[in-house]
N, C-alpha and C positions, 0 to 999 in steps of 0.2 A: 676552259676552251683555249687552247693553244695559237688560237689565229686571230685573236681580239686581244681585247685590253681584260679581258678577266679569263681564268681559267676554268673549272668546274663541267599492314595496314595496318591498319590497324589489324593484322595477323592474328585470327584464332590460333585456338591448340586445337587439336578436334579429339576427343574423347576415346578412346577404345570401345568397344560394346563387346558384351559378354557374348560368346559361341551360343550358352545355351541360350539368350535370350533370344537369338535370332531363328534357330530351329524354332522356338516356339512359336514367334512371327510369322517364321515358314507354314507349319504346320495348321494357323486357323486361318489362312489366306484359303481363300477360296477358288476351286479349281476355273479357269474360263469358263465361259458360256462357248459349247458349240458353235459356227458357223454354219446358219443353214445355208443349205447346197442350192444352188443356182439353180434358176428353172430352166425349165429341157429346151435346149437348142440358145441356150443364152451364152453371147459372147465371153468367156473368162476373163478376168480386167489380170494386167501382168505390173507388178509392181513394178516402180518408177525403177530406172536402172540408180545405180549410186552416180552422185557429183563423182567427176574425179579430181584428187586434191591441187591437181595444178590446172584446172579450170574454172580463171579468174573471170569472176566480169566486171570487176573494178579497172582503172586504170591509174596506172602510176606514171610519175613523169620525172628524168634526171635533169640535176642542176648539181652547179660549183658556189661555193663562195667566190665573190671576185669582185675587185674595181677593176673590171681589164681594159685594156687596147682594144683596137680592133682586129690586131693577128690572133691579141690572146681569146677572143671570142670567134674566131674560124677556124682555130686551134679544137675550143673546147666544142665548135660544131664538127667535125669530121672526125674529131676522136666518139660522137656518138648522144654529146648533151644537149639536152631542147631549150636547157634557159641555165639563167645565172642567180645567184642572191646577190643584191648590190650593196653599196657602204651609203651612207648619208653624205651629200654634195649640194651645193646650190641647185635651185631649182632648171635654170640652163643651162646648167651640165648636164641635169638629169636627164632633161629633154633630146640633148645632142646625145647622149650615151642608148636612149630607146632606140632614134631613129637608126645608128646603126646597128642594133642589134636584131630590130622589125627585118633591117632588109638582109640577114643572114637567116632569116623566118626563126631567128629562138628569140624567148622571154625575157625579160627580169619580172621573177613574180615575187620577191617581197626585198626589204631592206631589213638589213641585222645591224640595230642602235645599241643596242646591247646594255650596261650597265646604265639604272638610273640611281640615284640618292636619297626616297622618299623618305627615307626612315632617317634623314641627319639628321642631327641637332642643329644645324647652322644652316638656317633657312635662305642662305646664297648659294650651298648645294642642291637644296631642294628646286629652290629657282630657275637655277642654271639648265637642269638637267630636265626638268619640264618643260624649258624652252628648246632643249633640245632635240626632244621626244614629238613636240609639236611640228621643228623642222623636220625630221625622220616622214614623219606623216606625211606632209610637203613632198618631199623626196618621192616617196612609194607614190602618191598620186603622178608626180609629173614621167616617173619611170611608166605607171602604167600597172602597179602591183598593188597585189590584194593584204597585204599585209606586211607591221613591222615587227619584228623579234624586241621584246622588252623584258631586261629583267630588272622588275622594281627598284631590288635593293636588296642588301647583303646584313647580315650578322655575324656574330665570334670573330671580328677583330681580322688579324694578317693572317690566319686560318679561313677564310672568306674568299681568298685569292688577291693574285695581283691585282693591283688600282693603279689609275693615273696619278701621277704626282699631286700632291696638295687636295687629293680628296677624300672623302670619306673612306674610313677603312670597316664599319659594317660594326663601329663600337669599340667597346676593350674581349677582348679575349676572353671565350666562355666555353666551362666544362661542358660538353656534346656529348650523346651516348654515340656509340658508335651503330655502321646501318643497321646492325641486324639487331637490333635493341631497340628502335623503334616503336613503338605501341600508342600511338598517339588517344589519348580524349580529348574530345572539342566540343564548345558549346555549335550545336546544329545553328542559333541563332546568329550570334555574331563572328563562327569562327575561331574564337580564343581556346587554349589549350588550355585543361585542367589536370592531366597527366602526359606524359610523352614515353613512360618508359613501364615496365610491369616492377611493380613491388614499391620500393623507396624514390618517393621523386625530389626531396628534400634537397639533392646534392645539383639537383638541374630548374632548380627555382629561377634562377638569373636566369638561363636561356629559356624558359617560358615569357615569362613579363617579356625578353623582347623579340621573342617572337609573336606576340601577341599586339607590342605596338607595331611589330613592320608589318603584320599585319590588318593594322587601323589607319596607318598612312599610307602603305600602298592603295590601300581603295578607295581612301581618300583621293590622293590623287590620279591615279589612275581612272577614277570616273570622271575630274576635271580635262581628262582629254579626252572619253566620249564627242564632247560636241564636235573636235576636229577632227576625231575618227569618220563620224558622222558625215561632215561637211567634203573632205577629202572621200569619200568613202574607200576606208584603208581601214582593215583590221587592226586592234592591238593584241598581237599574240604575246601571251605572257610564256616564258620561259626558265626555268632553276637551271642554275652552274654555278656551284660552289658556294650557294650563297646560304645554305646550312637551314631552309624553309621550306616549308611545304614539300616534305620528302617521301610522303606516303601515297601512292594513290587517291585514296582515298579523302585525306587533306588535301590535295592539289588543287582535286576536280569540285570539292567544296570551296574552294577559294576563285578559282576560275568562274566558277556557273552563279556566285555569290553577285556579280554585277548585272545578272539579270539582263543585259544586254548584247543581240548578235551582233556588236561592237567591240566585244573580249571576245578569245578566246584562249585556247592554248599552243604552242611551239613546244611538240612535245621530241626531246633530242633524246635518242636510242641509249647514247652510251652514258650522258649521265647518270643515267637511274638504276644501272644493274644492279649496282650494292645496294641497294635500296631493296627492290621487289623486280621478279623478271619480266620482259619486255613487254610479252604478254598479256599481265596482269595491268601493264600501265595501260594499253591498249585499252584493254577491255573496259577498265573505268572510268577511261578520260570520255572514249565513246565520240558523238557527235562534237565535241567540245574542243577535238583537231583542228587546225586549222593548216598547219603543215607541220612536218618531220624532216629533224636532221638525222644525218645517218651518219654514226661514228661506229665502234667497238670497247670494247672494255673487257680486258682479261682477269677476271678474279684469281685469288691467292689462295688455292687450297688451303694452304700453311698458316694463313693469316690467322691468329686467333679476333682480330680486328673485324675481319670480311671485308677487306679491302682489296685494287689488286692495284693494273696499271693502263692507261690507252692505249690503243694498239691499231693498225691499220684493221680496215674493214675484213672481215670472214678471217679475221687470226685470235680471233677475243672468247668471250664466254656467251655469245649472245647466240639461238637457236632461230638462224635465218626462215628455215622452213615452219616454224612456228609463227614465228612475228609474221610472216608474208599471208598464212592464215587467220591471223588474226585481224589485221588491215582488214582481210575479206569481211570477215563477220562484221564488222561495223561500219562496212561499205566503203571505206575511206576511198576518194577517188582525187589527187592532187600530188603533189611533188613530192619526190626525197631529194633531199638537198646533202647529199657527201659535205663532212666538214672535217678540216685536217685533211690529214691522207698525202700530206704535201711532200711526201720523199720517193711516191710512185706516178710514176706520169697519167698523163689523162686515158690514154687507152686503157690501164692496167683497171684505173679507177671504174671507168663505162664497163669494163667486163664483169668485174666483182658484183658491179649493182646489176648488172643484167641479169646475174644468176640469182641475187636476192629476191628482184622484181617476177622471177621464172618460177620461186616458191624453193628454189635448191642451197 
């Protein structure tokens, strides 16, 4: 991700079926039963009409990334946004930065902490960063918001993305398959990967083992802030960008729903995931297990033999707005999209794009 300090199923095949086998399915399928006819003088029932596809009964709500001013939050109100995402600050700034945003009637509904370190080897990053996860929580309570954006921790080295100086770089350097190679096996029980790719896994042995300890450390720690999630009552919404984990659906939402607590959940961001599986599909399996959406874009590379592409401002990428907007329906989601990036188009350009996202176009 571009505006912080870091960047960033298990897929059948589905078989063919033989023509003739399905005539013959056809043919000893048995014709309906009849509809006996209404008795005389009984009202006729007239089938329901159809939904129509842009009649939502969810609601959604816009927000910016921001540490702002107060021009820049009556800026981001008349250009059309109801709330903000905020940075981690002491706790009386937080409180100073609510009250003026309460009396412009928009939100801050969560804090984006972004990179943590569970998976170093040098337990002064682990330290650090769970003390600072701890204050993020701090923060999101004294702002007044339901949750903070957490991403665990990273693997494969300076392929993981940028970092802050003197910190953890997410290991040495590991051969990845690329997204569309993906095929993960995991133990149901603790999560650990027994395959990632279809055929020979011999050459991505390294990146199993450590994706299997980041993820025995992230849950380690991540359940040690349960009690302050708790206490604050502030979500930890887990989040991937770049950090080369839990890239499947499917693994995600086993890893998410693995802490057994409405104290996780997930930050599930639009455009990191298209190389991976479509928007859609991330929807549909993450399910109740949202807790809020960034809304970015991501243009794939036809050409790519990789499947990779590049970020792009919202409604210019590869992402199928009118689908994703159906699909939020289906799992009721009722809560924020938070635009991230997008920073070379001004806020009105921004509130219009999501309007038409939010309209199902």
């Amino acid at each position: 991700m571009n505006r912080r300090h870091f960047l960033t199923s298990s897929a059948g095949l589905a078989a063919g079926v033989g023509l003739g086998a399905d005539l013959t399915s056809a043919a000893q399928t048995p014709a309906p039963t009849p509809t006996a006819p209404a008795p005389p003088g009984a009202r006729r029932q007239e089938p329901a009409p159809p939904v129509s596809s842009l009649d939502f009964r969810t609601t959604l709500r816009k927000a910016l990334i921001a540490a702002p001013t107060e021009d820049d939050l009556k800026r981001m109100k008349d250009a059309g946004f109801d709330g903000v995402e905020g940075r981690v600050m002491p706790v009386p700034q937080a409180a100073q930065m609510r009250e003026a945003t309460e009396k412009l009637g928009m939100r801050i509904h969560s804090v984006l902490y972004g990179w943590a370190e569970f998976n170093s080897p040098d337990r002064a990053d682990v330290d650090r960063t769970f003390t600072e996860s701890q204050a993020a929580l701090q923060t999101a309570q004294a702002f007044g918001a339901e949750t903070v954006l957490l991403v665990p921790c990273r693997i494969g080295g300076q392929g993981a993305g940028p970092r802050r100086p003197g910190t953890f770089a997410g290991g040495p350097p590991l051969r990845i398959p690329r997204p569309w190679e993906f095929q993960p096996t995991f133990d149901p029980a603790t999560g650990h990967l027994s395959k990632i790719v279809y055929g020979d896994n011999a050459p991505y042995a390294d990146y199993i083992k450590a994706h299997n300890h980041a993820t025995d450390a992230s849950r380690e720690w991540v359940t040690r802030l349960i009690p302050t999630a708790e206490k604050t009552g502030v979500i930890i919404a887990l989040e991937n960008v770049s950090n080369n984990l839990w890239v499947t659906p499917q693994l995600f939402r086993h890893f998410v729903a693995s802490f057994r607590s409405p104290w996780v959940k997930a930050y599930y961001d639009i455009g990191n995931h298209v190389r991976f599986a479509p928007p859609e599909q991330w929807i549909l399996t993450l399910g109740d297990l949202i807790a809020k959406i960034h809304v970015k874009d991501y243009l794939l590379d036809p050409a790519d033999p990789d499947g990779r592409g590049r970020s792009v401002n919202i409604r210019e990428g590869s992402v199928r707005w009118p689908v994703l907007r159906q699909a939020l329906e289906s799992i009721n989601y009722t809560g924020w999209m938070t635009i991230e990036s997008n920073g070379d188009i001004p806020f009105e350009e921004r509130n219009r794009r999501l309007d038409l996202i939010l309209a199902g176009k």
